[in-house]
C-alpha positions in Angstrom: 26.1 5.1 25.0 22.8 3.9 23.4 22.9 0.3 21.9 20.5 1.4 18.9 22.5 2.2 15.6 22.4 5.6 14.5 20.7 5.0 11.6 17.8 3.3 13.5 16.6 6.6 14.8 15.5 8.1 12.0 13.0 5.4 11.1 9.7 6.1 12.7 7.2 2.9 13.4 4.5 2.9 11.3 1.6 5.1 12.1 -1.3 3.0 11.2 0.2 0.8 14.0 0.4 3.1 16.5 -2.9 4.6 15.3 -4.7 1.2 15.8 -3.0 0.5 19.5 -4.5 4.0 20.7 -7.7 2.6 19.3 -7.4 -0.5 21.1 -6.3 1.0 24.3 -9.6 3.1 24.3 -11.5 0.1 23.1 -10.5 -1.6 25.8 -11.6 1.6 28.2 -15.0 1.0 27.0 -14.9 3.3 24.3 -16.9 2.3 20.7 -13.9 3.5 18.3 -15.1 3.3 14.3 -12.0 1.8 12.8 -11.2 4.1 9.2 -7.3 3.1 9.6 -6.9 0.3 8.4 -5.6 -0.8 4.9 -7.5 -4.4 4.9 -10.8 -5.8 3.4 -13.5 -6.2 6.2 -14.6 -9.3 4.1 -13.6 -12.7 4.8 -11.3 -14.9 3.4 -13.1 -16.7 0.8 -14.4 -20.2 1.6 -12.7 -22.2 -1.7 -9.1 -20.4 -0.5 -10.0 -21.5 3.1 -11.0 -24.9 2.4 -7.5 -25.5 0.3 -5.8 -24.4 3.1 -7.4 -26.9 5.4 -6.5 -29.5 3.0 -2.8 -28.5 3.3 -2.7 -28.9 6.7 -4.5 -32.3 7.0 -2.3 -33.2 4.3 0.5 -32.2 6.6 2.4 -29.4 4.5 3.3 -28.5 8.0 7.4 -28.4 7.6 10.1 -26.2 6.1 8.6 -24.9 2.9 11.7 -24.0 0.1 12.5 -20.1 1.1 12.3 -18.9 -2.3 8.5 -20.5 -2.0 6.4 -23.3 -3.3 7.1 -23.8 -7.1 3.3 -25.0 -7.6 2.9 -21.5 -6.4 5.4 -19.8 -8.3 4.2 -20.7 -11.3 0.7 -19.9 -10.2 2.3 -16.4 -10.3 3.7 -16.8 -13.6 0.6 -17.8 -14.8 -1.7 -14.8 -13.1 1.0 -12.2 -14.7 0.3 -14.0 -17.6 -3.3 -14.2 -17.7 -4.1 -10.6 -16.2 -1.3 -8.3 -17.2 0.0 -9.8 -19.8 4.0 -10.1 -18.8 5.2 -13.5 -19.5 8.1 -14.6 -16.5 9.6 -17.8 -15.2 9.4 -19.6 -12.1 13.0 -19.0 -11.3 12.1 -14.8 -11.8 10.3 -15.2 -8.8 10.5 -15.5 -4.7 7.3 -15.7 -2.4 7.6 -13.6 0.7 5.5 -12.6 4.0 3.8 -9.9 2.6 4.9 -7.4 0.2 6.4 -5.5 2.9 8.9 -8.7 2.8 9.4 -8.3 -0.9 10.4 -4.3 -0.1 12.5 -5.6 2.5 14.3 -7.8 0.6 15.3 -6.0 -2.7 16.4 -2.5 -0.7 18.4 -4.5 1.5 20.0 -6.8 -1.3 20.7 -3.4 -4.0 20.8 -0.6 -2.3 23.7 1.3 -0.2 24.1 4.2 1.8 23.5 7.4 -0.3 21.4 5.7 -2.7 18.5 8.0 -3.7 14.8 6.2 -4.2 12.8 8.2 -6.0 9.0 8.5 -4.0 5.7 10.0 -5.0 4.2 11.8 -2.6 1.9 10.9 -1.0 3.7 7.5 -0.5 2.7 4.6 1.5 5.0 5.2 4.6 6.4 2.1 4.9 8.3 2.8 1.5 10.6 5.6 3.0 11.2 3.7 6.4 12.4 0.1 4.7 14.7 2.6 2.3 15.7 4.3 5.6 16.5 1.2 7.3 19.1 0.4 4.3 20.4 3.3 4.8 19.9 5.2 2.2 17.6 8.3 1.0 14.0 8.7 0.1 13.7 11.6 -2.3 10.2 12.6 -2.3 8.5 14.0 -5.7 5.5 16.0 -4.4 2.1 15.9 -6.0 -0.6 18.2 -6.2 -4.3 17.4 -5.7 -5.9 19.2 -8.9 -3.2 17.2 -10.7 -4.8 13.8 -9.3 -1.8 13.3 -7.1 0.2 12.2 -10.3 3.5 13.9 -11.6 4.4 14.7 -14.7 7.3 12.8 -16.6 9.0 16.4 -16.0 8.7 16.4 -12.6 10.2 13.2 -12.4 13.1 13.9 -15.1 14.2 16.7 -12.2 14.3 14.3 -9.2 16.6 12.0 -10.8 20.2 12.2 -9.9 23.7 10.0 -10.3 22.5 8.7 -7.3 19.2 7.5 -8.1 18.7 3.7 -7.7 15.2 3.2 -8.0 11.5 4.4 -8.5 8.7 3.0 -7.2 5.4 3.3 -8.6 2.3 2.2 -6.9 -0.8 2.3 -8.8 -3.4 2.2 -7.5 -1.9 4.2 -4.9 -2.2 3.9 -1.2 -2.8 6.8 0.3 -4.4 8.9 -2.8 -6.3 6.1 -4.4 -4.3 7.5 -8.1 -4.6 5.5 -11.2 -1.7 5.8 -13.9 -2.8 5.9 -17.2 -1.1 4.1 -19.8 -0.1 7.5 -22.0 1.5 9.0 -18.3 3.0 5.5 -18.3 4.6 5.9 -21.7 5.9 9.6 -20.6 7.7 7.7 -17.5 9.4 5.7 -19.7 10.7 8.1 -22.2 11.9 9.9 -18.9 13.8 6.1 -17.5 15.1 5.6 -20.8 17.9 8.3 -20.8 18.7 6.9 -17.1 19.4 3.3 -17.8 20.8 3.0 -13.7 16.9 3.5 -12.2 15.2 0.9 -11.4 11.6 0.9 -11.3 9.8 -1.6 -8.4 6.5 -1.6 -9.4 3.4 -2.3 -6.3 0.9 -3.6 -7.9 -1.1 -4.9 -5.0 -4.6 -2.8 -5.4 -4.8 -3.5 -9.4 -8.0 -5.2 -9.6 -9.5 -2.3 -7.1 -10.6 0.2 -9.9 -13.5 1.9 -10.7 -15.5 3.8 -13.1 -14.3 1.5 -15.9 -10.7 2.2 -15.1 -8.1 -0.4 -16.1 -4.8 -1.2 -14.7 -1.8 -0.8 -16.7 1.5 -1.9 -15.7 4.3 -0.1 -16.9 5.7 -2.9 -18.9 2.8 -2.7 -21.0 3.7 0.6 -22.4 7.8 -0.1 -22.0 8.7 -3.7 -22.3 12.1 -2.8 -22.8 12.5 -1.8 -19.4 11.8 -4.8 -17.9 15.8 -5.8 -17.9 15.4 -3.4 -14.2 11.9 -3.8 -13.1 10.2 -5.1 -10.1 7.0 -6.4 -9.6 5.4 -6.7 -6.1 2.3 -8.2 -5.4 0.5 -10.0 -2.9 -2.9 -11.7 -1.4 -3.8 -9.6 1.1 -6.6 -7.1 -0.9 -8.3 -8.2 -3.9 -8.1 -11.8 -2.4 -8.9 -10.7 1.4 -6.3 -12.5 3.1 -4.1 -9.9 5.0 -3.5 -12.1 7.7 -2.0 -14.9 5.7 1.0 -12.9 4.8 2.1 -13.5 1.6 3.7 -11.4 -0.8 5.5 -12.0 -4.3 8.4 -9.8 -6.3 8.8 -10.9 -9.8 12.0 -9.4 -11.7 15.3 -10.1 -13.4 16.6 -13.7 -12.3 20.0 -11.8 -10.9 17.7 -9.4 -8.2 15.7 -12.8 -7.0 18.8 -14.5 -6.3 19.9 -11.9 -4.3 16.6 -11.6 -2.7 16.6 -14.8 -2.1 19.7 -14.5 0.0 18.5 -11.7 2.2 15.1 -14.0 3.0 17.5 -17.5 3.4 19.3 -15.1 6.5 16.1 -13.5 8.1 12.6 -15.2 8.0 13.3 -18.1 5.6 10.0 -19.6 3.5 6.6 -17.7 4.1 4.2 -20.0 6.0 3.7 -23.8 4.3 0.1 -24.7 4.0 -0.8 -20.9 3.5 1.1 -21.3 0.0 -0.9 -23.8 -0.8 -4.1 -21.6 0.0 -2.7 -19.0 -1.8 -2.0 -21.5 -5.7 -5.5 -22.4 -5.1 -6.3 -17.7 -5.0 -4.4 -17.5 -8.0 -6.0 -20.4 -10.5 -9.6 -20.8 -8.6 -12.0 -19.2 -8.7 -12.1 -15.5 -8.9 -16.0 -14.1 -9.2 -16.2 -12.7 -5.8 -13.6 -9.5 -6.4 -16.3 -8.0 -8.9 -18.7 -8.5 -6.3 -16.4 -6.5 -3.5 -15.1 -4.0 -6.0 -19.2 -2.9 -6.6 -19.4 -3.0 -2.8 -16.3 -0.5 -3.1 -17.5 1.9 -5.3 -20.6 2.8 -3.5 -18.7 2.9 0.1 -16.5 5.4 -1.8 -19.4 7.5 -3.2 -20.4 7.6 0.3 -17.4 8.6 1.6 -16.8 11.4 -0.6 -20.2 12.7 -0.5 -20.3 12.9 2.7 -16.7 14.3 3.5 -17.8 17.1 0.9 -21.0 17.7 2.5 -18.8 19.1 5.8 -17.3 22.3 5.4 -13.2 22.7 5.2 -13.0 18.8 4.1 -12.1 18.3 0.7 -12.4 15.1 -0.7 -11.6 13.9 -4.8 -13.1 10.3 -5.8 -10.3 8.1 -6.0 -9.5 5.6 -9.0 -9.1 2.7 -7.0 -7.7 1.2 -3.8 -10.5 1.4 -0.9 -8.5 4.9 0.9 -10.1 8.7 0.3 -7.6 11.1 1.4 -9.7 13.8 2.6 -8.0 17.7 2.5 -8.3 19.3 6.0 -6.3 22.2 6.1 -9.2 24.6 7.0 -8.9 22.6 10.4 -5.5 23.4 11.2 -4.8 26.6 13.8 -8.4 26.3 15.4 -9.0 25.1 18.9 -10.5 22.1 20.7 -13.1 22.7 23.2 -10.6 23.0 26.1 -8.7 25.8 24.4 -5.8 23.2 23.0 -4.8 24.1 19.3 -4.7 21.7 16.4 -1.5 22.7 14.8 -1.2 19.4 11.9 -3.3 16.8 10.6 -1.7 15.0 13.3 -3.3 17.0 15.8 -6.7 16.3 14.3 -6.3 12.9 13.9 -5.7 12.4 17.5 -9.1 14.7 18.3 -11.2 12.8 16.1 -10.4 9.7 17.7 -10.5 10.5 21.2 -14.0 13.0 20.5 -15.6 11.2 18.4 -14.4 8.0 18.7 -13.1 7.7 14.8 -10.0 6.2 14.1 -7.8 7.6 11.0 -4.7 8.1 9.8 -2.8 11.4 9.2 -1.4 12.9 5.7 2.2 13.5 7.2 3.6 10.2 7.7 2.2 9.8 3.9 4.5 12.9 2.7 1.6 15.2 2.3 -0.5 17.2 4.7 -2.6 18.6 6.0 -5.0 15.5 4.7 -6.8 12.6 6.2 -6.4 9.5 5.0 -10.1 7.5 5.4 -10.3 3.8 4.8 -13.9 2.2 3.0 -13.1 -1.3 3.6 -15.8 -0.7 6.0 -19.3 -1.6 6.4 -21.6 1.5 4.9 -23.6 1.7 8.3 -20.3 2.1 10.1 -19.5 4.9 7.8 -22.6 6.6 8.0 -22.1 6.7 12.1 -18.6 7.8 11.5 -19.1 10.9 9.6 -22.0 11.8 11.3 -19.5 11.8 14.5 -16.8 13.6 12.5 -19.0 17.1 11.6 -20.2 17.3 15.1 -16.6 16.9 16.8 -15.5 19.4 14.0 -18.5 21.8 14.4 -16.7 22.1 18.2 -14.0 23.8 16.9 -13.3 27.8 16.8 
């Protein structure tokens, strides 16, 4: 008799992890692997955040820090929702975690039970159906279509909810497709939530400030402020202020949820890392200058990226509103064979080729909800992704 629960099984790790330890196992043969996997900026930690967290620790904020978090920091957060979206909240509406994955963790496990429907986009960040998994319960996926954007319609939507319905997350931008809600679709959401009052929305907010071509972010509150009675906001540090590593997260909701949350966290990890909320007030109030300067940096990566993912034949590749991903349609790729006579039945399949002939680490569509597609990361130096694509059409020009 195993010792894993059942539900345990159906939960699959996460496959930008087990993407980047094949890269790092042929890394470590030798091999010079072009990392396009991963969901983090390649630039630093600015120096002012740095600097703040030195202070902390020579200061010695070394020791437990209160598990709902810092309250210098939680109303840091009440003052960037404030300033940048608008949405006025209290300290006591909010709970600092490690990362938003944290966040996720906390409010499935402390609302949801088994049969419990959450209501996905696809294509979905993948670690949204595994943390609903792990509460046992069940991610219903509402498919998109690329000439729609990757964005359903309010209809769409109306037909996926059910008496079991919990909750729908949004995430705009949106990690894989890079899809932008506008605030009109917004409003059409909200008519549709209205005649449901038991779905609550979590809203990921973590790539807002990563637009592009003079696209703003719009939270759903802005359009529906009535709804915010059952509404989640998750946030974090780790893009538009380039500290993945630092692990911090934030969820921002109804003081009854945070309590709750606050409960799950007290029992598993406790307080997210002291001096690191301090680093993370001085994010939120200093100085903020340099994410224009990375988001420029983004747009012309991205231009690269799709221009040259459209110049190879059988990719298809849309520009992206925001977030730093392309996901890059491959399906002209799928039933031809390797050199070596082994078929690539899935975007899976590809994946693994491109990284082991050409030395070009990605991730697949399928563990997003949607294939057959490529998901291709530009938080990457241009140069790097120059060499990469030029790898990627002659590894695909090998196969028949």
């Amino acid at each position: 008799m195993s010792i894993l629960a059942d539900h345990i099984t159906k939960v699959k790790a996460s496959e930008v992890s087990l993407v980047s330890a094949r890269a790092l196992e042929l890394e470590r043969q030798g091999r010079d692997i072009i990392r396009l996997s991963a969901g983090e900026p390649d630039f630093p930690t600015p120096d002012h955040i740095k600097i703040a967290c030195i202070k902390a620790l020579c200061d010695n904020k070394t020791k437990y820090p209160p598990v709902i978090g810092l309250p210098e920091l939680r109303e840091a957060v009440c003052l960037k929702l404030k300033r940048d979206n608008a949405l006025d909240y209290s300290p006591e509406q909010v709970i600092v975690c490690t990362g938003c994955k944290q966040v996720l963790f906390n409010a499935m496990t402390a609302t949801l039970n088994p049969g419990d429907e959450v209501i996905l986009t696809a294509p979905y960040w993948m670690t949204y159906a595994g943390i609903v998994e792990l509460s046992r319960a069940v991610p219903v996926f509402l498919p998109t279509r690329l000439q729609d954007g990757f964005k359903p319609s309010a209809e769409a939507l109306e037909k996926a909810i059910t008496p079991r319905t919990k909750w729908l997350f949004l995430n705009s931008p949106g990690n894989p497709s890079g899809a932008v809600f506008s605030a009109g679709e917004l409003e059409a959401f909200a008519g549709v939530l209205r005649r449901h009052p038991q779905v609550w929305i979590l809203s990921d907010d973590i790539y807002e400030f990563l637009v592009y071509d003079g696209i703003r972010f719009v939270s759903l509150l802005n359009v529906a402020p009535d709804l915010k009675d059952r509404f989640l906001v998750v946030n974090g540090l780790s893009k538009a202020y380039c500290m993945p590593g630092w692990r911090l997260g934030y969820g921002v909701g109804p003081a009854e949820l945070i309590k709750a949350m606050f409960k799950v966290q007290s029992q598993s990890t406790s307080g997210a890392t002291h001096f690191c909320q301090w680093a993370a007030v001085t994010a939120l109030t200093g100085d903020h200058s340099f994410i224009a300067s990375h988001n420029a940096e983004y747009a012309q990566r991205r231009d690269l990226v799709v221009a040259m993912a459209n110049r190879i034949p059988g990719l298809n590749c849309r520009p992206p509103q925001g977030a730093f991903y392309c996901f890059i349609g491959c399906g002209d790729y799928v039933g031809r064979k390797a050199p070596g006579g082994a078929v690539i039945s899935s975007d899976e399949d590809l994946v693994g080729y491109l990284l082991t002939a050409a030395g070009v680490a990605m991730v697949p569509g399928t563990p997003f909800g949607m294939a057959p597609y490529i998901r291709v990361s530009f938080a990457t130096a241009r140069p790097e992704i120059e060499k990469a694509f030029e790898r990627i059409r002659e590894a695909l020009g090998l196969l028949r």
